[in-house]
FIKOL-244883 format. One record per residue (C-alpha): residue number from 0; z, y, x; residue in one letter. Coordinates in Angstrom, 2 decimals. Each point is the difference from the previous one (the first is absolute). Example, Ala and Ser with C-alpha at 12.3 -4.5 7.8 and 13.67 -1.06 7.14 Angstrom:
// residues 2
keba / z / y / x / drenlum
0 / 7.80 / -4.50 / 12.30 / a
1 / -0.66 / 3.44 / 1.37 / s
//
This chain:
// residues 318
keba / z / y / x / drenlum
0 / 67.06 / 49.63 / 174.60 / x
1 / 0.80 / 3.43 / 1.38 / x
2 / -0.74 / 1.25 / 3.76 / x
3 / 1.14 / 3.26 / 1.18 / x
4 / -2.54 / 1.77 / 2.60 / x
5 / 1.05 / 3.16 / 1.68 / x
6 / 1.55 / 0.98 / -3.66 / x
7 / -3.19 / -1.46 / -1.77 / x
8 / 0.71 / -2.80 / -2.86 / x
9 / -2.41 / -2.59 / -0.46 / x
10 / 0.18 / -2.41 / -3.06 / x
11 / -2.05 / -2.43 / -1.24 / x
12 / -0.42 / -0.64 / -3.84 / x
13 / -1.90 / -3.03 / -0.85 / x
14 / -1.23 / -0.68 / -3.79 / x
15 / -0.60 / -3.30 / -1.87 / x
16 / -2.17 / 1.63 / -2.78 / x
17 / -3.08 / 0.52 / 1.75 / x
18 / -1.97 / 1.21 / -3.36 / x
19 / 3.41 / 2.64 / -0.67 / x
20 / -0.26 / 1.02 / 4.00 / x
21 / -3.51 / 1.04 / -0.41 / x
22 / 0.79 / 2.12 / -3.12 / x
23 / 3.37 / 1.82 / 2.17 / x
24 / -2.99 / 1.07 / 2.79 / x
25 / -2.11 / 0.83 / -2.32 / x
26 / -4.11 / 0.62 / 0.71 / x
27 / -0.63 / 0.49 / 3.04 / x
28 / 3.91 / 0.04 / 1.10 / x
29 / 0.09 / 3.28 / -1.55 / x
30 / 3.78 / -1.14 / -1.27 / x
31 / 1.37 / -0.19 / 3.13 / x
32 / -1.73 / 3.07 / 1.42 / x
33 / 1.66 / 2.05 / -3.12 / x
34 / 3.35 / -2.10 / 1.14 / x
35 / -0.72 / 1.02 / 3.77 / x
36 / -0.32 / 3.99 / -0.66 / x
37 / 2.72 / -0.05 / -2.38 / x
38 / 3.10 / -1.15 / 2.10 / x
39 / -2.24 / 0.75 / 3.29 / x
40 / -0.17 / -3.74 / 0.96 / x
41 / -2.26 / -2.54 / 2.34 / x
42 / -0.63 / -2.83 / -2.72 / x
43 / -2.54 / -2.67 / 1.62 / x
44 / -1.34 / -3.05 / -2.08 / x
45 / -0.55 / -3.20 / 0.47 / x
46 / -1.18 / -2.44 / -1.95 / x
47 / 3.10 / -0.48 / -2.70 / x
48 / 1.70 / 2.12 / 2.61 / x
49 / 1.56 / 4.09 / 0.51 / x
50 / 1.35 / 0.92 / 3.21 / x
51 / 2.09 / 3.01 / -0.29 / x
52 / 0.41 / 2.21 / 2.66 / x
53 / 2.34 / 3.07 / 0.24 / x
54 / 3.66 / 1.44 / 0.05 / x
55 / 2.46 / -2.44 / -1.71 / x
56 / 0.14 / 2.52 / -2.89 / x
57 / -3.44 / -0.01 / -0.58 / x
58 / -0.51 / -3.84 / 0.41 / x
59 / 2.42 / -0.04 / -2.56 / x
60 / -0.73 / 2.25 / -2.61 / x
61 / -4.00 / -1.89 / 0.39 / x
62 / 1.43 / -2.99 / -0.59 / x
63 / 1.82 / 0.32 / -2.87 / x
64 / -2.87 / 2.32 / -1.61 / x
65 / -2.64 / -3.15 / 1.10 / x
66 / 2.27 / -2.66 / -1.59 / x
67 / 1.08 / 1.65 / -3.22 / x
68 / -4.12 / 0.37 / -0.16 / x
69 / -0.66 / -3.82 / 0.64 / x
70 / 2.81 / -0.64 / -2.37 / x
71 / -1.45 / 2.03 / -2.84 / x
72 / -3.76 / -0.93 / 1.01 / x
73 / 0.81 / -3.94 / -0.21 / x
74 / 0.84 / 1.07 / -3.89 / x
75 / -3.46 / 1.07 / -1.17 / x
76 / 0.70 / 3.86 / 1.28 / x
77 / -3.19 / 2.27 / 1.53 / x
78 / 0.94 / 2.57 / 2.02 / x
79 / -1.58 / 3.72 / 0.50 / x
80 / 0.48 / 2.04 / 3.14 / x
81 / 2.35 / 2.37 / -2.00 / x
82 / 2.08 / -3.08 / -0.80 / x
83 / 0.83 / -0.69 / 3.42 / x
84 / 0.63 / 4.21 / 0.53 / x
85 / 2.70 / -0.96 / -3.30 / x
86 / 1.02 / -2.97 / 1.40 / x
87 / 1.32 / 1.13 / 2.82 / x
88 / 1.89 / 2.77 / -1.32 / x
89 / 1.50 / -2.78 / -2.45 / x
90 / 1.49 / -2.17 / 2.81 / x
91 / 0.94 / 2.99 / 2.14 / x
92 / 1.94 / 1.89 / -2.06 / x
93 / 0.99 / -2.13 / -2.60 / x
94 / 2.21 / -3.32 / -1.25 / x
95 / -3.11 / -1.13 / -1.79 / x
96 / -2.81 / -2.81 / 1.09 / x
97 / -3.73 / 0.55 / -0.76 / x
98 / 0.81 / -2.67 / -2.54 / x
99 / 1.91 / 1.98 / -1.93 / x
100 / -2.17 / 2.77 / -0.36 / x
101 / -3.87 / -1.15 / 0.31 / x
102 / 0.48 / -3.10 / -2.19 / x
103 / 1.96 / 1.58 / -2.63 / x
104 / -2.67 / -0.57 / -2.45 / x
105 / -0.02 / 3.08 / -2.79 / x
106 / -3.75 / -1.15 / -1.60 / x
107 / -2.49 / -2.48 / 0.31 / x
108 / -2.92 / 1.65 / -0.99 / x
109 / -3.59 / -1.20 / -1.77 / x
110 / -2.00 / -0.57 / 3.30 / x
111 / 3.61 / -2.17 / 1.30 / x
112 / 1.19 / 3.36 / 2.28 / x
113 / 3.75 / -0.31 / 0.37 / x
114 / 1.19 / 3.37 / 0.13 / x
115 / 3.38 / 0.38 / 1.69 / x
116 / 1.99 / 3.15 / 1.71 / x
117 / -0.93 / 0.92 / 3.26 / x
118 / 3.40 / 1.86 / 0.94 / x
119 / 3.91 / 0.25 / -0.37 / x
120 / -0.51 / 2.35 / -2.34 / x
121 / -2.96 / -1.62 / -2.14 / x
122 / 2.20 / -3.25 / -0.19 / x
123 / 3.30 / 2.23 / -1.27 / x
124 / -2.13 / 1.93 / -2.86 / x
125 / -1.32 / -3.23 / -1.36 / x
126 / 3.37 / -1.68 / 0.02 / x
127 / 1.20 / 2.67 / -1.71 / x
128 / -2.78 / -0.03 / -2.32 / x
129 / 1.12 / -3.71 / -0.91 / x
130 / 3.38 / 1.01 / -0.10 / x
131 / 0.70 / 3.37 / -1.95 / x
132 / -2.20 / 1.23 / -3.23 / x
133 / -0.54 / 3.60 / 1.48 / x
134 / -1.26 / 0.51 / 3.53 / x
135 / -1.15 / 2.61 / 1.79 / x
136 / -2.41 / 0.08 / 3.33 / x
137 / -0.43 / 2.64 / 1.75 / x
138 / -1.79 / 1.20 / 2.91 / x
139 / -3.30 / 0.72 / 1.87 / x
140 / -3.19 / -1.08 / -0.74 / x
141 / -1.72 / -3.17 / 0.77 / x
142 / 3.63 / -1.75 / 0.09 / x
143 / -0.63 / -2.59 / -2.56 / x
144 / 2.06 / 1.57 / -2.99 / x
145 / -2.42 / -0.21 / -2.62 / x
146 / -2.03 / -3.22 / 1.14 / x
147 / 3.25 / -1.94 / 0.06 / x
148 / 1.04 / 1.23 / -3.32 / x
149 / -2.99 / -1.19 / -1.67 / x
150 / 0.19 / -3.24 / 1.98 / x
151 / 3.48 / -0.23 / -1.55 / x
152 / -0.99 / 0.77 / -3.15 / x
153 / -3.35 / -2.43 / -0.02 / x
154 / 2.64 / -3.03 / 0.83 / x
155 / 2.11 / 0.87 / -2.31 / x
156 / -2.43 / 0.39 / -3.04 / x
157 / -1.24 / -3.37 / 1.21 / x
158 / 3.26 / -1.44 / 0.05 / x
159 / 0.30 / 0.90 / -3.38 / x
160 / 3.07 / 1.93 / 0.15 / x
161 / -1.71 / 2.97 / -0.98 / x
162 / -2.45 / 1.18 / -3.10 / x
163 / -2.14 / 2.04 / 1.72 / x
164 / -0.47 / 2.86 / 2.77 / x
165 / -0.10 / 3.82 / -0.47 / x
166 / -1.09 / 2.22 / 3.09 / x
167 / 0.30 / 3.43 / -0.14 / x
168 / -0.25 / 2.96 / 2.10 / x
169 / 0.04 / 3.41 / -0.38 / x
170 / -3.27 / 1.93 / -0.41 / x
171 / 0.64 / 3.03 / 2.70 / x
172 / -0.91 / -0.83 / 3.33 / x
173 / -1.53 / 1.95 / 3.35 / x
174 / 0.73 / 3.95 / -2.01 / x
175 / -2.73 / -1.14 / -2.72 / x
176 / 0.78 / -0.08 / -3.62 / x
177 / -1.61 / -1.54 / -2.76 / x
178 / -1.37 / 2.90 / -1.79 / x
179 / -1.90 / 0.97 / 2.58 / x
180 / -1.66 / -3.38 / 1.03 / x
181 / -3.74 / -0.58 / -2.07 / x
182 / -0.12 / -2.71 / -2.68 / x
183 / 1.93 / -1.62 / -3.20 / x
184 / 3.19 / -1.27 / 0.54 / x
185 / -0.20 / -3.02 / 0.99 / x
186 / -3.02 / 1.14 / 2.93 / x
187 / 2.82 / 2.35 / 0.78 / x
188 / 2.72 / -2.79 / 0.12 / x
189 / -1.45 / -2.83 / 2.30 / x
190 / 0.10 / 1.73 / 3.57 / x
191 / 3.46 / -0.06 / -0.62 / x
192 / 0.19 / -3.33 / -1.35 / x
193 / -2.32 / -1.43 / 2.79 / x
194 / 2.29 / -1.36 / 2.43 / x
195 / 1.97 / -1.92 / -2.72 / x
196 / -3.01 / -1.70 / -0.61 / x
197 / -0.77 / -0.52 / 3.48 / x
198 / 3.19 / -1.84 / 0.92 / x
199 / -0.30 / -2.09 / -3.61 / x
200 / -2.97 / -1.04 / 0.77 / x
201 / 1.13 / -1.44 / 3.55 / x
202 / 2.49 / -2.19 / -2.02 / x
203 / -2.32 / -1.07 / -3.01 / x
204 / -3.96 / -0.76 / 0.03 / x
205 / -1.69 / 3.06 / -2.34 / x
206 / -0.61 / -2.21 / -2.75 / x
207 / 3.32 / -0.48 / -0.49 / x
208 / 1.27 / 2.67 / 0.67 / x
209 / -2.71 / 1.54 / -2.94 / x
210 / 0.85 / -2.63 / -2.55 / x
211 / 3.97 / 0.94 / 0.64 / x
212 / -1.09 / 3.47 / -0.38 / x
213 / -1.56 / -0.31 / -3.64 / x
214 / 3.47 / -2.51 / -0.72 / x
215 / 1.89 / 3.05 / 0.83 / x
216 / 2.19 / -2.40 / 2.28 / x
217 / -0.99 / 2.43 / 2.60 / x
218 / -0.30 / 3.59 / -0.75 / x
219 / -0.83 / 2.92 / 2.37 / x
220 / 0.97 / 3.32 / -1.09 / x
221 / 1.11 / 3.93 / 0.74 / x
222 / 3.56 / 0.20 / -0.06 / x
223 / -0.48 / 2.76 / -2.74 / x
224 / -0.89 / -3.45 / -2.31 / x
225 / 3.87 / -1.59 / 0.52 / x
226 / 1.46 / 2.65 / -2.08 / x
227 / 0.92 / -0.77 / -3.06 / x
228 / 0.11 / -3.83 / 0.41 / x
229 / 2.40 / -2.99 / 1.07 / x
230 / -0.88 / -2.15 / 2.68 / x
231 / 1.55 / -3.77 / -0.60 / x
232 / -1.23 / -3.47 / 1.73 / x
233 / -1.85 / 2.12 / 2.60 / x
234 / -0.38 / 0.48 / 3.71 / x
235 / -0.79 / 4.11 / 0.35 / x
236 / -0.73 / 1.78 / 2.74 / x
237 / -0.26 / 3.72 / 0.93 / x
238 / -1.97 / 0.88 / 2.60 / x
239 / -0.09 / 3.44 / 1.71 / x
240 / 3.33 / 0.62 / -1.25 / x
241 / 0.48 / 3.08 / 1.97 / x
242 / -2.25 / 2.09 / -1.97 / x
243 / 2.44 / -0.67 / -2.84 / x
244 / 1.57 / 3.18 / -1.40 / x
245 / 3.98 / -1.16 / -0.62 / x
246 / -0.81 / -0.13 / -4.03 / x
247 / -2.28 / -2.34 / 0.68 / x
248 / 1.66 / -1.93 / 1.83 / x
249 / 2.89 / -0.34 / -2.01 / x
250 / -2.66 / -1.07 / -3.32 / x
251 / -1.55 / -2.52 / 2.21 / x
252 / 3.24 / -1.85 / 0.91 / x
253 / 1.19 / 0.15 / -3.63 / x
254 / -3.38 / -1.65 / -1.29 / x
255 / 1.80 / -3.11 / 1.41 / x
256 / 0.38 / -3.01 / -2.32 / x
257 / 1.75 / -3.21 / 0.03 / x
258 / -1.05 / -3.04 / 2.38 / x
259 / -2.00 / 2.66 / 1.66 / x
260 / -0.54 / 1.13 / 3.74 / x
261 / -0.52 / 3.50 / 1.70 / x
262 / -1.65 / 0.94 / 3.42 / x
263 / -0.02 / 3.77 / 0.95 / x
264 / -1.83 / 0.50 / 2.92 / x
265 / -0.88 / 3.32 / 2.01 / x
266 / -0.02 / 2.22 / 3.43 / x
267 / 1.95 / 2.90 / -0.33 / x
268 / -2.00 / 1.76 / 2.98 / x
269 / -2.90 / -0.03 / -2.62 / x
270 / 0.82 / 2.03 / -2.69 / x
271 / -2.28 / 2.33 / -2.07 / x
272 / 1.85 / 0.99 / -2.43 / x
273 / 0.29 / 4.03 / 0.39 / x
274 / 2.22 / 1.27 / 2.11 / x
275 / 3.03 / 1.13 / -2.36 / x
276 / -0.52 / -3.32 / -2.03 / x
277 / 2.73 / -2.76 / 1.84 / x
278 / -1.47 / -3.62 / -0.10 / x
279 / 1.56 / -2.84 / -2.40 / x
280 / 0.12 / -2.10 / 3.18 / x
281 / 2.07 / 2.31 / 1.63 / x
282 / 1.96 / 0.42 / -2.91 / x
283 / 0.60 / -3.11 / -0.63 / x
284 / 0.62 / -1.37 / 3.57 / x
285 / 3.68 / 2.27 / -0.16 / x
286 / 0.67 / -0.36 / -3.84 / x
287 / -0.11 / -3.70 / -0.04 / x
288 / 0.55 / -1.39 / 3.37 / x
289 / 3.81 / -1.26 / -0.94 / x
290 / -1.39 / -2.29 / -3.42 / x
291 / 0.25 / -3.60 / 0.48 / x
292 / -3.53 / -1.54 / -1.25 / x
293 / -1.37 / 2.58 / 1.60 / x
294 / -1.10 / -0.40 / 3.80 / x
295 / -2.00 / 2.20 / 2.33 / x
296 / -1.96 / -1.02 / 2.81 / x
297 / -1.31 / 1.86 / 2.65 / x
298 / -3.32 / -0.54 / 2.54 / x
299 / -1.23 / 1.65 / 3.26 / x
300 / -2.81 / 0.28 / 2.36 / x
301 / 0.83 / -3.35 / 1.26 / x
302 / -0.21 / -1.42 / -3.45 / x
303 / -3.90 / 1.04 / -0.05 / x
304 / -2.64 / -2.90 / -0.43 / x
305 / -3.32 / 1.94 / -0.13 / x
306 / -1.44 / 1.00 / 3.22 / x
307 / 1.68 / 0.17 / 3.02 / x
308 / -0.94 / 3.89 / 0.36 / x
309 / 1.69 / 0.57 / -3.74 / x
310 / 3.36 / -0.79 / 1.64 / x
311 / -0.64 / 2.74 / 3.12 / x
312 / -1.14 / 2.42 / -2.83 / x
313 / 2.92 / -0.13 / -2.49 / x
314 / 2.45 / 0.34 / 3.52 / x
315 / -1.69 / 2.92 / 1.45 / x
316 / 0.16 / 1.77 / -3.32 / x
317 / 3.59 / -0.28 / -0.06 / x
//
């Protein structure tokens, strides 16, 4: 039921799921105030009731943001604040339902977390993780390019389709080098090796992820420790790829075995490589962009799912 008043559209959405209509407001309605400042809407509840109140555009585009929510929410799905921020980016300006994206399940992890893309983008990198045997992710920080790889590559280990997991990254990062960093090798190693563990041990309890470790089903390791070896019935990933030299690069991609996988992820506007030394990523980004198998994905500010203020930062550095 629509009623126009001097250009004002008010509509009335009533829901049947009273225990899915509390999770859509959220605490404290804070839901529908993030849905309010977002398309600049009047959204009043009552009881199993939203009146929506503004131009016909925006009654619209709060509609169809609210339902594909409900929808979604009746299925088990949580949202966050910066889901709705996604959300309505998904329904605005593309031919894709929340459905699509948000319940697109990659992992399920120890503690029962379903992790799933948050963007367009996410959801095209990890169907073309499923679908081609290289791939490579690139773009800013905090955009979900290594997390989702190791998502992909816990389900897929667990699915059995896979031996085991080898994460690698180069050790050169922020203009220091190894040499000059105190310790043994290995005290030298794991700053760099750090976030690997961080996002495996989102997927897998530590226990687990320990007693895989001593298995060697998953191994965590300098790129300088691929050479020389080949890589079959395994899900790699290279993280940091920018600081790649192009030799390095190529040695890395021919390390590749049969039945195995092979993420490459990296920023390009994050290299610390010297100055006269060109980046594998780079490189490889021209040199192989025409190879079927072989897909390349790319990510943005709006692809960001740390803090909100991580998105304003990468755009103002641009």
């Amino acid at each position: 039921m629509s009623i126009v008043l001097n250009s004002v559209i008010q509509e009335k959405l009533i829901f049947d799921d009273i225990n899915s209509f509390k999770v859509l407001s959220g605490t404290n309605q804070n839901n529908i105030l993030t849905i309010e400042k977002l398309i600049k809407i009047k959204i009043h509840s009552k009881g199993n009731e939203l009146i929506l109140s503004g131009t016909s555009k925006e009654v619209n585009t709060a509609k169809e943001l609210i339902q594909n929510f409900y929808k979604i929410i009746s299925k088990g799905y949580f949202p966050t604040e910066n889901d709705f921020k996604a959300g309505l980016k998904i329904i605005t300006e593309n031919n894709h339902t929340l459905e699509d994206i948000f319940l697109d399940t990659v992992c399920v992890t120890t503690d029962r977390k379903t992790i799933a893309p948050k963007s367009i983008n996410q959801k095209l990198y990890i169907d073309a993780i499923r679908k081609n045997d290289i791939v490579f992710g690139v773009g800013p920080a905090g955009t979900g390019k290594t997390y989702l790889a190791v998502a992909a590559a816990v389900a897929t280990l667990n699915l059995k389709k896979v031996k085991r997991i080898i994460l690698t990254r180069p050790a050169v990062e922020a203009g220091e080098k190894l040499g000059f960093l105190p310790g043994d090798l290995n005290e030298k190693v794991d700053p760099y090796l750090k976030p690997l563990f961080d996002a495996l041990n989102d997927m897998l309890d530590f226990d687990t992820v320990s007693r895989l470790m001593d298995k060697q089903i998953i191994e965590i390791a300098p790129l300088a420790f691929m050479r020389g070896r080949t890589l079959n019935d395994a899900f790699i990933i290279l993280d940091e790829a920018q600081n790649t030299t192009s030799s390095q690069m190529k040695m890395f991609l021919t390390r590749i075995g049969f039945n195995s996988k092979c993420i490459i992820t990296g920023d390009v506007t994050q290299v610390d490589l010297d100055k006269n030394i060109k980046s594998g990523l780079i490189d490889a980004q021209s040199i192989l962009k025409d190879i079927e198998g072989i897909s390349f994905c790319s990510f943005n500010e709006m692809d960001v799912v740390r803090h909100s203020l991580v998105r304003k930062i990468i755009e103002a550095y641009k």
